[in-house]
C-alpha positions as a printed NumPy array, in Angstrom:
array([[  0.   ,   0.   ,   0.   ],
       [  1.682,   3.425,  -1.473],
       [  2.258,   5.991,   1.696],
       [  2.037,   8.999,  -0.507],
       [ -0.696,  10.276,  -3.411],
       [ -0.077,  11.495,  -6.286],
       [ -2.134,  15.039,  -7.286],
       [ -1.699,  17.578,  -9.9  ],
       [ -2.288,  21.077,  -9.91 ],
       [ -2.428,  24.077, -11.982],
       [  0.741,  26.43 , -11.029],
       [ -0.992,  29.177, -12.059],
       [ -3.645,  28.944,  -8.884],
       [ -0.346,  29.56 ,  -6.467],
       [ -1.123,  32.813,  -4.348],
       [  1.334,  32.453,  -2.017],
       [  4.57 ,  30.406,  -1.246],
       [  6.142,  30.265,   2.368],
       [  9.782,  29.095,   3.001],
       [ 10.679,  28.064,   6.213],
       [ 14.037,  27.481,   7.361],
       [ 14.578,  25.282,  10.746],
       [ 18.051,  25.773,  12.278],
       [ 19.333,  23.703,  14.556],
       [ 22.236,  23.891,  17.24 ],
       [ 24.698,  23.072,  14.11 ],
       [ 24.329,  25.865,  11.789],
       [ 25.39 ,  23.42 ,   8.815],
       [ 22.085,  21.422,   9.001],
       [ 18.724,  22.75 ,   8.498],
       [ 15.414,  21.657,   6.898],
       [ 14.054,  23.269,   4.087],
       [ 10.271,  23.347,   3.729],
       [  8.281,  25.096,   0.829],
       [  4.178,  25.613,   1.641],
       [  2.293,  26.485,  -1.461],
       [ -1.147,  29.023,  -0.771],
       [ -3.223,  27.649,  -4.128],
       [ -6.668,  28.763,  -5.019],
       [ -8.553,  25.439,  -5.33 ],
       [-12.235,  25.019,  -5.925],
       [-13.422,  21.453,  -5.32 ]])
């Protein structure tokens, strides 16, 4: 049984993008998110 799902969307719905940074007690590793704000009617 697949853990993830695949979905497409149309880039040109993005209103907003987000990028967070999280630090932690060693500067030289850090995760690197990206959040996507779309305009999605269902």
């Amino acid at each position: 049984m697949p853990r993830w799902e695949v979905r497409r969307y149309d880039l040109s719905q993005i209103k907003s993008l987000d990028l967070i940074v999280s630090i932690w007690d060693n500067d030289n590793i850090a995760h690197t998110l990206l959040s996507f704000g779309l305009f999605v009617c269902r």
